[in-house]
N, C-alpha and C positions, 0 to 999 in steps of 0.2 A: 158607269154612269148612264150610257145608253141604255145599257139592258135594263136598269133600274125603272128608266124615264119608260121604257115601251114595255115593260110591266106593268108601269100604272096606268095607261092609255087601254090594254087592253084591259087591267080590273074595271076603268070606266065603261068601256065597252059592254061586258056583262054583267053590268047593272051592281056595282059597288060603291060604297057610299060617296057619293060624290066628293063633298066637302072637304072632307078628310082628304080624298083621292088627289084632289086640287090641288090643296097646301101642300102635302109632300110633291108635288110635280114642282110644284115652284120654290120649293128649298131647294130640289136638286137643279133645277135648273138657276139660282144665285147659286148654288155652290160651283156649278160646271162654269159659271162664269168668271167665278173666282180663281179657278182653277187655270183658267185660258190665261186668264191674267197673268197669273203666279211662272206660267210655262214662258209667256211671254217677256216679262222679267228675266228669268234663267238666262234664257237665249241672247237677251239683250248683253247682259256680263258677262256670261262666257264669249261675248265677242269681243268683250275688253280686254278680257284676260288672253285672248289669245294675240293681243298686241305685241309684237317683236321690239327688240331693245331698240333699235331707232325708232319706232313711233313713239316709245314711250320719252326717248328723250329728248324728241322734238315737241312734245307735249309739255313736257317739264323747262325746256328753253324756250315758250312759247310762253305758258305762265311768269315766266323768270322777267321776259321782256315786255310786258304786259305791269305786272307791278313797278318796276322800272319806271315806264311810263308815269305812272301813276304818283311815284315819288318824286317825280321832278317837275309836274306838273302840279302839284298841291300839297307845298311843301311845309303848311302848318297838319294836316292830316296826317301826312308821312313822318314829321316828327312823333305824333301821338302814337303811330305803329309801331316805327324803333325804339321808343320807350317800354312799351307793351311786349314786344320782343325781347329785348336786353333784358327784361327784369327776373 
């Protein structure tokens, strides 16, 4: 992607058509952004994924106690859940 990018900088340089030169600079340049992104994403989940059995099941008794919550304190909502559930 770099070499790409300072390919085109130098075809500008010796007088290549510009316009054209331009637009592909700035497709690669939204693709290398998409791409950061994309890397950044990965990195992000494999940091999930490398969560060991107790984070994961403090996570999960963490949601657990949270719904919980949520059922005892709005117990016409929490009805319509455990219907939606059971069925």
């Amino acid at each position: 992607m770099e070499t790409q990018l300072g390919r085109r900088t130098q075809a500008i340089v010796l007088g290549g058509t510009l316009e054209r030169l331009v637009a592909e600079m700035h497709q690669l340049e939204a693709r290398k952004v998409e791409l950061l992104a994309e890397m950044a994403s990965a990195a992000r989940l494999s940091a999930r994924v490398m969560l060991g059995r107790t984070e994961i099941l403090g996570l999960v008794e963490a949601a657990v106690k949270d719904y919980r919550g949520v059922l005892t304190q709005q117990t016409t909502e929490a009805r319509g859940i455990l219907r939606e559930l059971l069925a």
